[in-house]
N, C-alpha and C positions, 0 to 999 in steps of 0.2 A: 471302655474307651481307652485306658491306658492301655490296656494289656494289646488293644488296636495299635495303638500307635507302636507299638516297643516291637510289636511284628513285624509294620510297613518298616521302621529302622534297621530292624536284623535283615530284611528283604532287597532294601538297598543296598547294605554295607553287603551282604552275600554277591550280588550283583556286580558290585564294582569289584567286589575283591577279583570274582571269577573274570573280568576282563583284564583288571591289569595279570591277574596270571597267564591271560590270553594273549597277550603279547609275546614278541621275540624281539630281539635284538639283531639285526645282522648288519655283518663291516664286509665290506671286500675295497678294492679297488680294479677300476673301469680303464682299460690299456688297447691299445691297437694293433690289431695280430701283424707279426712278422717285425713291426720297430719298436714294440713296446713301450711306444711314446702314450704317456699319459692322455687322457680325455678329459679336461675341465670341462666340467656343466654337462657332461653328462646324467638324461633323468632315469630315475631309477623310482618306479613308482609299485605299488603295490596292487595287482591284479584286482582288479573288481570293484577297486578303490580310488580314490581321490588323493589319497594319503601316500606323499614322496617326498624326494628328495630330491637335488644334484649334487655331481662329485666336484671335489676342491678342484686344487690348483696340480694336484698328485694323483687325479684320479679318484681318491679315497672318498668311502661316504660311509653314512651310518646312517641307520635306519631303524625306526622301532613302531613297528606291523601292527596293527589290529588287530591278527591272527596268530594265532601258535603257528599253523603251518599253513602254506596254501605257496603262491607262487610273486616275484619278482620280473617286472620288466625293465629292461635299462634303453633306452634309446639314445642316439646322438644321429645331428644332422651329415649325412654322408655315410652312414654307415648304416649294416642291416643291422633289427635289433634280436634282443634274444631274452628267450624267456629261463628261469631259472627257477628250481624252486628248492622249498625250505620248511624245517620243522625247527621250532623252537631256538635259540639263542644261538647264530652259527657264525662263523669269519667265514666266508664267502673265497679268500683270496683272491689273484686274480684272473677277471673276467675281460675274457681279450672279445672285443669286436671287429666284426671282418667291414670292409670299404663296402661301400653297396655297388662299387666299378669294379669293373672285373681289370687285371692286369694294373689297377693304380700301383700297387705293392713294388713291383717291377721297376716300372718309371721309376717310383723315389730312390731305388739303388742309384739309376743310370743318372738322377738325376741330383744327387749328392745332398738330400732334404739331413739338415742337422735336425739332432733329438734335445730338449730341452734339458739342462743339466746333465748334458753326456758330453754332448760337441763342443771343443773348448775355441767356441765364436758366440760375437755379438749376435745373436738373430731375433728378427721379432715373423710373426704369422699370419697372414688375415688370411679365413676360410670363406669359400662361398656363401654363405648365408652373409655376411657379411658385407659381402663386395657389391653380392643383388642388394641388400639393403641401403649402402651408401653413395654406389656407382651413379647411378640416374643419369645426366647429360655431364656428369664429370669426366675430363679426359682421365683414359686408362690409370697413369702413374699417380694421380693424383687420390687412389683409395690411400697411397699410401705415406700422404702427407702429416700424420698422427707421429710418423715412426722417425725414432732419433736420428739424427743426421741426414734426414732427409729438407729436399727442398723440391719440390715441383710446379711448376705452373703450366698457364696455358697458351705461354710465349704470346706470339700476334694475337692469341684467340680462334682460329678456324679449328675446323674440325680433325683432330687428331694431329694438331700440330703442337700439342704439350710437350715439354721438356720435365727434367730430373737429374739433380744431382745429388750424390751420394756423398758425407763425408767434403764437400768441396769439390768435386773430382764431377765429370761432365757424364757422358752416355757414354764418348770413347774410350773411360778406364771402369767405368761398372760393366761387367761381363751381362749378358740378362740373355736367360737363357732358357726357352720352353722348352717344358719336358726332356732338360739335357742338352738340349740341341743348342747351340750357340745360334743369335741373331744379329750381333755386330757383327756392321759393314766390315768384309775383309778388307777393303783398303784405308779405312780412315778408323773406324771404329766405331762410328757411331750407330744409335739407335734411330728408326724413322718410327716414330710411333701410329702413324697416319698407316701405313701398313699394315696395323695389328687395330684397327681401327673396332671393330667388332671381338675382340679377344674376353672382355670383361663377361660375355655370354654364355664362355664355355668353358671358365677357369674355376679348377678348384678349388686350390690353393694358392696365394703367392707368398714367396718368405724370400723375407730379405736380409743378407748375410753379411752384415760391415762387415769392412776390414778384408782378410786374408780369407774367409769364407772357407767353407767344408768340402769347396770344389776339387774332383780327383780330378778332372781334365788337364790339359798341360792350356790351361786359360787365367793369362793373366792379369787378374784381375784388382785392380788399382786401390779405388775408392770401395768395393764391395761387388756382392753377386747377387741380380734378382733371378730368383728361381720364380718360373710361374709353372704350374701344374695345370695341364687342363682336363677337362672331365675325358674318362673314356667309355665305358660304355656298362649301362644299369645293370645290376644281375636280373631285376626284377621290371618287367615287364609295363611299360607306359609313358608318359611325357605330358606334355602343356603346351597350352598357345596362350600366349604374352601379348601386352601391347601400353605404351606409355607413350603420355601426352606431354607436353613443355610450353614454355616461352618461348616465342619466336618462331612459329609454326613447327616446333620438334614434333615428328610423328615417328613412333618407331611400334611394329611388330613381328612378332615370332614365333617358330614353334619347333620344337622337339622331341621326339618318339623314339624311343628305345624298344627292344625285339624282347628284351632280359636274354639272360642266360636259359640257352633250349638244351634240351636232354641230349643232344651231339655232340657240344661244346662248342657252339655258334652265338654269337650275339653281337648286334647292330644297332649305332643309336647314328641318329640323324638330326642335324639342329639348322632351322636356316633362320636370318632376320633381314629388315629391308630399313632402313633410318633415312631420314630427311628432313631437312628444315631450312631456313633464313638465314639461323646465326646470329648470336647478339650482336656481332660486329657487323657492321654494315657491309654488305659485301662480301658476305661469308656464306652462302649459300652451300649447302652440300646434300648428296645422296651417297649412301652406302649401301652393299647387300655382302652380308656376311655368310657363313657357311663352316660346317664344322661336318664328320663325317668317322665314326672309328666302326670297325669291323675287325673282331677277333674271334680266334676258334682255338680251343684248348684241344690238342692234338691228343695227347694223353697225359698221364704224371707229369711225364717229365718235360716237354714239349709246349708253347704255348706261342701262338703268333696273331700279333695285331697291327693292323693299318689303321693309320690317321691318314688326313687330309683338313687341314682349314685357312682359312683365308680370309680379306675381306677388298672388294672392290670400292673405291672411292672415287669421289672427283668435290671437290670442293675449292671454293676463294680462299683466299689469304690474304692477311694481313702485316704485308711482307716489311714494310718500311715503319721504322720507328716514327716519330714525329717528336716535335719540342714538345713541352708540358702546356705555355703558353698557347699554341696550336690545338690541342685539346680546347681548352677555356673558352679559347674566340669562337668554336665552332657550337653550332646548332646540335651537333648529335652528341658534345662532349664526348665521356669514353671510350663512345661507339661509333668512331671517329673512323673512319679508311679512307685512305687517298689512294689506291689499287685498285677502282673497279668503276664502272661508268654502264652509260647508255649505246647503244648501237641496233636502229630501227626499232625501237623502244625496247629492247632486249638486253639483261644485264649481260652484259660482257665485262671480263677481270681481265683486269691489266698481268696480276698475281695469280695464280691457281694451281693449285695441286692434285694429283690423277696418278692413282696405281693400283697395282695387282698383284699380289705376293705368294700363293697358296705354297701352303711347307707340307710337303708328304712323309710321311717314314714307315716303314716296314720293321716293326721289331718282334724278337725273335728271343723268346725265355725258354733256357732251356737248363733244366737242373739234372746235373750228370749223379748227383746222388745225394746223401743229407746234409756233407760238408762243403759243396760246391757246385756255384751257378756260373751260368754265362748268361749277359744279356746284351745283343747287341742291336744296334740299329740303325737301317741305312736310309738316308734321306736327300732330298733334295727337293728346291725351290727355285722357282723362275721367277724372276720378278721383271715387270716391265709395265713403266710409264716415270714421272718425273714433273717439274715444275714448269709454268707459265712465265715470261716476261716478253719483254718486249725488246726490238731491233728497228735498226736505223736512225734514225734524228728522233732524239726525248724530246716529246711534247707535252709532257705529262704535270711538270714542273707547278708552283704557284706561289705567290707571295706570301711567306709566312706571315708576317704582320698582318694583312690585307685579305688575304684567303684567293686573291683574283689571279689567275691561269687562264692564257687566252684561251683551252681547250677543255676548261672548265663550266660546268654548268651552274653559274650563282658564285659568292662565296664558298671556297672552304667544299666545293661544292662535287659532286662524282664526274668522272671523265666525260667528256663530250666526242665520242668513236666516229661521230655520224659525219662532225665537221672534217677527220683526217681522212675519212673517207672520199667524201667530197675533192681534198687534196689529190689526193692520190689519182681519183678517176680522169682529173683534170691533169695531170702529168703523164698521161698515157702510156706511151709509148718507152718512158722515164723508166717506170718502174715504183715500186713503192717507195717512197720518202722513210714512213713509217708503217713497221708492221707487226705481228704479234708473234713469238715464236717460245718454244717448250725446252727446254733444257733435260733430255733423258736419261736416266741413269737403271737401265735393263741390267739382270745380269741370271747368269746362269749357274749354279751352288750347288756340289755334291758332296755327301759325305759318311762316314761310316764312322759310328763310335763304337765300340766293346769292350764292356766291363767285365773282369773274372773277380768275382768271389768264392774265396775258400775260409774255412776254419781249420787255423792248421791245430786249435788245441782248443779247450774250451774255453780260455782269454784272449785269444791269439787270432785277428784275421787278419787276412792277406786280401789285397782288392788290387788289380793291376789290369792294365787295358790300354788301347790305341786310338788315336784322337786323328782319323786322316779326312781331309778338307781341299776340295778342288774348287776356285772359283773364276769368274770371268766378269766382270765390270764394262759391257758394254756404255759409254759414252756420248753421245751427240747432243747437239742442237739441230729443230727441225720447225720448219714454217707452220705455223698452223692456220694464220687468219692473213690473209694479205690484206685482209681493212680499204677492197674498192679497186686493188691496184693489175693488172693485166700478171705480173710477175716481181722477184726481187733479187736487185742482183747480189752476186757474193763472192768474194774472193779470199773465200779462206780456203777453198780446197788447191795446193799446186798441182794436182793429177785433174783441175777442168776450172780453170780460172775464167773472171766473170760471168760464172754460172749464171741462169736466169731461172732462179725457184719459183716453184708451183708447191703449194699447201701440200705437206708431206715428205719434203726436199728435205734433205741433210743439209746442215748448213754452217758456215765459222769454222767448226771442230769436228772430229770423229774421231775418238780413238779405243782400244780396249786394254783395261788392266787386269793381267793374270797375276793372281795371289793359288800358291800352293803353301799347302801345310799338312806337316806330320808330327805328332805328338805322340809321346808315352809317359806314362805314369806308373806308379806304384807307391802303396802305403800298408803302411803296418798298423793296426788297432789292436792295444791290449787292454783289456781290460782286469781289475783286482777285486772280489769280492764286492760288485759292483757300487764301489766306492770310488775307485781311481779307476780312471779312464786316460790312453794316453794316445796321442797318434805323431807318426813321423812320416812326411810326403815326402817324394822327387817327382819333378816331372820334366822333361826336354821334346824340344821342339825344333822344326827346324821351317822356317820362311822364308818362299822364293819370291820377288818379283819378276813380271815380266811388262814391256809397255809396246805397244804395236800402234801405231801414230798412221793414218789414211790420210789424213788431210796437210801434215805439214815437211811430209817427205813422198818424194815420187815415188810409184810403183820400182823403178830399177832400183831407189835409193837402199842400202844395205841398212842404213838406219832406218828403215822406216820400220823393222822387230828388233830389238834389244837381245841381248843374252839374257840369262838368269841369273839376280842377283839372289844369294842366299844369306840368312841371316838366323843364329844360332841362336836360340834362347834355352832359356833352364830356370829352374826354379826348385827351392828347397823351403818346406815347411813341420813347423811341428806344434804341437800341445799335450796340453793335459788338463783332464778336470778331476777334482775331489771334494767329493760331498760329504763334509764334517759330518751330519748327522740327517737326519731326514726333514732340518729348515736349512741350511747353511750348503753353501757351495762355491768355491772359488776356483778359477780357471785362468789361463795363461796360455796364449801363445805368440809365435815370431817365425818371420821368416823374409828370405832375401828372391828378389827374382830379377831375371835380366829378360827384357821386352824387345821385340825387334820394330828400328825404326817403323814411322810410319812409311806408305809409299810416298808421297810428298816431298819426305824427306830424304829419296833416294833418287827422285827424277826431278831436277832441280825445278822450279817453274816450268813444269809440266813441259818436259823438254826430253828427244831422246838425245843431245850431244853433249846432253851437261849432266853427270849422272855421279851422285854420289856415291862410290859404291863401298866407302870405309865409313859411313853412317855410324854412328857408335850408338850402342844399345842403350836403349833407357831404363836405370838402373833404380831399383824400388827396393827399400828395406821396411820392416815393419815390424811393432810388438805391441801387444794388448794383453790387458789386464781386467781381469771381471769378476764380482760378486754376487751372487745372487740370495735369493730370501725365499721360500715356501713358507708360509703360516697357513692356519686354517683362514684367515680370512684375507690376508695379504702378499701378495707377491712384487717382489722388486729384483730388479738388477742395476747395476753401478757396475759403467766400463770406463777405464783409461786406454788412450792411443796413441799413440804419435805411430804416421808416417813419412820416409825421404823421398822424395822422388829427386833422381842425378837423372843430369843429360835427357832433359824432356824435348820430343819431338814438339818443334814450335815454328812454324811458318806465319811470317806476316806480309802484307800488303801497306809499301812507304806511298807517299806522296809526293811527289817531286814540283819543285818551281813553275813546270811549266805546265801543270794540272794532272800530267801522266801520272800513273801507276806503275812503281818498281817492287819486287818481290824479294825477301829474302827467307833464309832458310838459320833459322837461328839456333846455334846449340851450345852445350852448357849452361843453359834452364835450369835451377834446380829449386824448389821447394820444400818446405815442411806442414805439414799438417797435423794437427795434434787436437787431441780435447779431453773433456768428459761427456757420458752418457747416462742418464737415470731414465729408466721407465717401470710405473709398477700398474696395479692393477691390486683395488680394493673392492671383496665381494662383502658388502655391509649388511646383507642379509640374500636368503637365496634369492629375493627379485630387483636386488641393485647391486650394480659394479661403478665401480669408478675409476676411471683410467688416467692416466699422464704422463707426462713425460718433458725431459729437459734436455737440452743440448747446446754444451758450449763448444763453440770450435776457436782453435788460434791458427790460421793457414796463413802462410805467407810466404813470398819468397822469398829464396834464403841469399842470393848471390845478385851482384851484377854481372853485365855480362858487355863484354869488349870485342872490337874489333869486328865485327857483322858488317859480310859486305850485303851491298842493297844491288839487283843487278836487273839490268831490261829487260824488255823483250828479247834482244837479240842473245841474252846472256854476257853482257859487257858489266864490269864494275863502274857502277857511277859514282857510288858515294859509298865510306866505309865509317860505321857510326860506332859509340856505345850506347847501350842503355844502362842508365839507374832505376831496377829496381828492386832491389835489395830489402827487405821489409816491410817494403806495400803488400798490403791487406792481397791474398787470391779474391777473386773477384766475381759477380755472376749465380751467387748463391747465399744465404743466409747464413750466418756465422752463428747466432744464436736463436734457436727456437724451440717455441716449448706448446703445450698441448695439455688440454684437457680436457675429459668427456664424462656421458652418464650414459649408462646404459639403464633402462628399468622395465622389466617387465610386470606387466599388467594382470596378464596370465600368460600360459604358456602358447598363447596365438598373437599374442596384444604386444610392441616391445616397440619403447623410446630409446631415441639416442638423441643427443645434446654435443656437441663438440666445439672448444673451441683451441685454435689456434695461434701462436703469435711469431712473428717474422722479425729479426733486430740484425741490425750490424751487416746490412748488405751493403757490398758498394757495384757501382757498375762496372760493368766490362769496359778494359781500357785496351787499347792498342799499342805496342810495345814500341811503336815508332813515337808516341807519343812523351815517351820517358828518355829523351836522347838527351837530356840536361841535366844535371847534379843538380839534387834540392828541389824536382818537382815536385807538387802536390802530389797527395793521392787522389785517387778515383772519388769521384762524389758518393757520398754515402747514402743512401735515401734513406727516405722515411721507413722508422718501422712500423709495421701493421696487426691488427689480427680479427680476426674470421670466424663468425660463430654459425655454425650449420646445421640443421637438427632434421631426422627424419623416422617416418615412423612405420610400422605394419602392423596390420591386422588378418588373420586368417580366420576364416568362417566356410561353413557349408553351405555348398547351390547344389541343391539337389543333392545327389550321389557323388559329386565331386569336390575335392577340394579346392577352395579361392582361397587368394589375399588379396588386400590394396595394401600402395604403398606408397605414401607421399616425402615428397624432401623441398627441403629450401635451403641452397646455400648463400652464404654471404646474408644473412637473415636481417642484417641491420643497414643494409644496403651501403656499407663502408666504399667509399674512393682511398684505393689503394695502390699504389705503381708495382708494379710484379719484374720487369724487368728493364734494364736501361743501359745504355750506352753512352763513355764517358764523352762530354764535351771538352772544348776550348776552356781552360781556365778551373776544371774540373768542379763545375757548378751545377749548380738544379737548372738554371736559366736556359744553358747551353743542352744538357744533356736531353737524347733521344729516348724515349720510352715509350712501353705500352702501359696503358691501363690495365688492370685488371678486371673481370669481370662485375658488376653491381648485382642485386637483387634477382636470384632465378629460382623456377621451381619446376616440380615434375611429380607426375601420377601416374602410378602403374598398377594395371590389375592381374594378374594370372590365373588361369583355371588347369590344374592338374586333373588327369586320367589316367 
């Protein structure tokens, strides 16, 4: 028996020995061919096994195999995977994964993507897995409410009417910009996100670039740069149909089919979706049908050409008018409160509503003249055409705040009553409409052509230079849409057919079009040192023309009714550098000055062709940032400093005069500061939990007052010549401090929680600069700060031979009342001030099936 047992002991102990000698060790690090941007979480698992890993924060992993030798696979989301293999105890080095899109590689030159501890800017990332995981019925910018210095909401609440602002700074100084392509309006700047209403469907990537950004364009960019990358087309052969469910009748489904890449160098992917719903806000009804469309063909080596197309058609209510807070309370729907939308022959009809169509095309064109230099260029262009709802002739719409009671009201507090102005109207016959409904359009027609050259003039040394040219056209109008019962309406805003008598579709008050030209160039230098330092020096110039062509308020002979070409010169200079102490440590630095060319607004006085600023003075932006960054095996952090100037900001407001009218002025010598701190890190506590966060202080303020502003009429006559005091009131319209915190935890590699919460401090409302004409006013009311906890989850399993997931989300989870945005009142108080609520308690389910 003993001699039994001392056998089974030596039989073991042989046993284990021969396994643990059966092991290997192997280390590599997991990178991304052609930017050699690290892959965190990428899985790296061992064939035939269960037995893996993911890579850090660096790419890097370690691994110790069951087997002496057999093989390694590494996978990440977006990228094809690759098998590798291995005998006994190896460094691996690095293993570069190619995109599973064919031409993404491309885009990110054109489209200026910074690399993590190279690019010396603030930027943070969110990938598609990501965005499908937290997007749901969240407006687009709002994935990216986690990230420092951001602020987003969902303004009135209708669909696709979110806002964003960066660092302080609105949509007209953040550049945002798909695949390269710039999307700010050329005449004002801003972003309409209601446009890109379906974008979250077929975006890869978005990264967003505080500060001075990594942008080679000659785009000036204020507050920051949103790069969105959208998907282009699979190498590998197949697609899904999608379909997700909500609150408030949300129905949304879709599908998408990729060709893969065929043995010719052909490949097509195709995505379409259709959404609809109610709207938690009352009144917010919408439908959308989205679309997306890339077609490439790899010509040869050196050759490569792809077409996009996407877009998305909408029509939805709005929620256009702020309301008192009081006005919320009294009312029956509380935050789901609109006063914009009514009954007509039991049919909702909006008072408010918004309707367009945007689809962006590009043609781009890679072409590598040999191993030290590419060109890539791409030319595109977008139509856009349609615009907002309101209303014309005698306001009936009005109601007693206190009271809720509107004679054209139905109940308290209660939706429009269309039916009674109707009635109106048919009984004025011959009159004409009293009141009627009409659409305020803003079409326009946008061409353009970017091309980047890159070369390596050494092995440290690249050269990147290219041409930024942009043609657009702002078509204008208001047009009849609902005469609401009436025979016609008349109108005298055009002097080439005065008291016109409209019919539904009639131009009407206004017409006019504003031509924006622009040309830019660029060039920068990248060197790099024993890839430790890293440095780069931009220029970029521009030059911006206006033009303004007026139909309706100068006659056909009148020589004013087209303008010359005002032109307006911009430039800009920037630089950096980063240097990575050691492979956790990295500090980074950069600065730079830019001159912006006025807005148009600000060069056609109250939309006038006789009153024309044409010595507009440019608006002048300095900036410099400061950054720290951290790699650990289990931790990652950055810590950034800012301050930005902005001199001579483009600023038009809207006075009030005694006798109820509206006077316009054009205000300059604006100037502000912006400055803060940024912390965000990211703690992986073991390989199936992360823990994310982030802080943001800002101090924005303005820096100056500003005197002697004249206020002038209609006619263009000086009425009244004011100052305003606001000289270190708080900027306004966005959060000054917020902060964020999340989990992410997977279950297994199908199964993954996220947990988030958010908190909003130190906002005040938006004030009107007519409102500051006295020494020693108040500031802007401050609201309430809030925060938001939202958690959602997925699960991926097999149906048959194909892949599913579900995916459920809930935002706002604790059903918090929270004010998201506001407008200062009288006395600058919560009593007086205009706000919207923000939304309460929502949720959404989606399931996908992949083939």
């Amino acid at each position: 028996m003993k001699k039994t047992s001392q056998f089974l002991l030596l039989t073991v102990a042989f046993l284990c020995s021969t396994v643990i000698m059966a092991q290997s060790t192997l280390t590599g690090s997991v990178l991304e061919t052609g930017s050699n941007i690290p892959l965190p979480g990428a899985n790296i698992i061992e064939k035939g096994t269960t037995n893996g890993v993911t890579s850090d924060f660096d790419g890097n992993f370690t691994l110790k195999t069951q087997a002496s030798s057999g093989e390694i696979v590494i996978t990440f989301v977006g990228y094809s995977s690759k098998t590798v293999s291995f005998s006994g105890d190896t460094d691996l080095g690095n293993i570069f994964l190619e995109s599973s899109q064919v031409g993404l590689d491309e885009i990110q030159i054109i489209a200026s993507v910074a690399v993590d501890r190279k690019t010396p800017v603030a930027v943070s990332t969110v990938k598609a897995a990501d965005i499908e995981l937290k997007l749901g019925t969240q407006e687009f910018p709002e994935i990216l409410k986690s990230t420092p210095g951001v602020y987003a909401t969902k303004a009135g609440g209708g669909y696709g009417d979110g806002r964003i602002n960066l660092r302080g700074f609105n949509s007209e100084n953040v550049a945002v910009m798909i695949n390269g392509i710039p999307v700010n309006d050329m005449e004002n700047g801003r972003v309409y996100w209601s446009n890109w209403a379906g974008l979250g469907d077929v975006t890869s990537s978005m990264q967003v670039q505080r500060g001075l950004g990594a942008s080679k364009l000659a785009v000036p960019s204020i507050g920051g740069t949103i790069n969105i990358i959208t998907k282009t087309t699979d190498v590998e052969a197949g697609g899904n149909v999608f379909t997700t469910i909500a609150n408030d009748g949300y129905k949304k489904f879709g599908l998408t089919y990729s060709t893969g890449l065929l043995e010719n160098g052909f490949a097509a992917t195709v995505s379409a979706a259709k959404t609809e719903g109610d709207g938690y806000v009352d009144g917010t009804e919408f439908t959308g049908v989205s679309y997306f469309v890339n077609i490439s063909k790899e010509i040869n080596d050196a050759h490569k050409l792809s077409f996009s197309a996407f877009g998305s058609k909408q029509r939805h209510g709005q929620r256009q008018n702020r309301q008192l807070i009081s006005t919320f309370r009294k009312s029956d729907r509380g935050r789901k409160f609109n006063a914009d939308w009514g009954y007509k022959n039991g049919q909702v009809t909006h008072q408010e509503d918004n309707f367009y169509n945007k689809p962006q095309m590009s043609l781009n064109h890679y072409w590598n003249l040999n191993d030290n230099t590419s060109i890539n260029t791409s030319a595109y262009a977008s139509f856009g055409s349609g615009g907002g709802g309101g209303t014309a002739g005698d306001y009936k719409f009005g109601f007693d705040a206190s009271t809720g009671q509107g004679e054209y009201r139905i109940g308290n507090f209660g939706p429009i009553d269309f039916d009674k102005i109707v009635d109106e109207n048919i009984a004025a016959g011959a009159n004409g409409a009293e009141t009627y409904l009409r659409a305020s359009r803003n079409d326009h027609n946008w061409y353009g052509v970017l091309s980047t050259l890159k070369t390596n003039l050494s092995d440290d040394l690249v050269l990147l230079t290219g041409l930024d040219y942009r043609n657009y056209t702002g078509i204008h109008f208001s047009e009849v849409t609902d005469l609401l019962g009436a025979q016609y309406a008349l109108d005298d805003g055009n002097v080439n057919n005065p008291n016109a008598a409209l019919q539904v579709g009639d131009k009407r008050d206004y017409y006019n079009d504003g031509k924006v030209g622009w040309l830019g160039a660029f060039g920068q230098l990248e060197y790099d040192i024993n890839e430790k330092f890293n440095t780069f020096i931009s220029l970029a110039a521009s030059n911006t023309s206006y033009k303004r062509i007026d139909y309706f308020n100068y006659l056909d002979s009148d020589p004013l009714q087209e303008t010359d070409n005002y032109n307006f010169f911009g430039y800009s200079a920037k630089g950096g550098a980063n240097y990575r102490i050691d492979g956790n440590h990295n500090v980074f630095a950069n600065l730079g000055y830019f001159e912006k060319a006025p807005g148009f607004d600000a060069v056609f006085l109250n939309f006038s062709n006789d009153n024309i600023n044409a010595d507009a003075p440019n608006q002048k932006i300095s900036s410099f940032e400061l950054g720290y960054g951290f790699r650990g095996e289990k931790l990652s952090a950055n810590v950034n400093l800012y301050s930005t100037r902005w001199n001579d900001r483009t600023e038009t407001a809207s006075f009030q005069q005694p006798d109820g009218t509206r006077a316009a002025a054009n205000i300059l010598g604006v100037n502000a500061i912006h400055q803060g701190v940024e912390l965000d890190f990211v703690y992986r506590a073991n390989a199936n939990l992360n823990i994310t966060g982030m802080a943001s202080l800002g101090d924005w303020r303005w820096d100056s007052n500003v005197t002697d502003v004249d206020i002038l009429d209609e006619d263009q006559n000086v009425v009244e010549t004011v100052d305003l005091f606001i000289k270190d009131l708080h900027v306004a319209d966005a959060a000054q401090t917020t902060m964020a915190l999340g989990v992410n935890y997977k279950f297994s590699p199908e199964t993954r929680l996220i947990i988030d919460y958010n908190y909003y401090d130190n906002i005040y409302a938006d004030f009107d600069p007519s409102d500051r004409g006295t020494e020693g006013a108040p500031p802007a009311w401050k609201m309430p700060a809030y925060g938001l906890f939202d958690i959602a989850m997925t699960h991926g399993f097999k149906f048959g031979s194909f892949d599913a997931s579900l995916t459920a989300r809930m935002n706002n989870v604790f059903d918090t009342e929270y004010i998201s945005d506001a407008q200062d009142g009288s006395g600058s108080t919560a009593d007086s001030a205009l706000v919207y609520f923000g939304y309460g308690r929502t949720f959404s389910i989606g399931a996908k099936l992949n083939f």
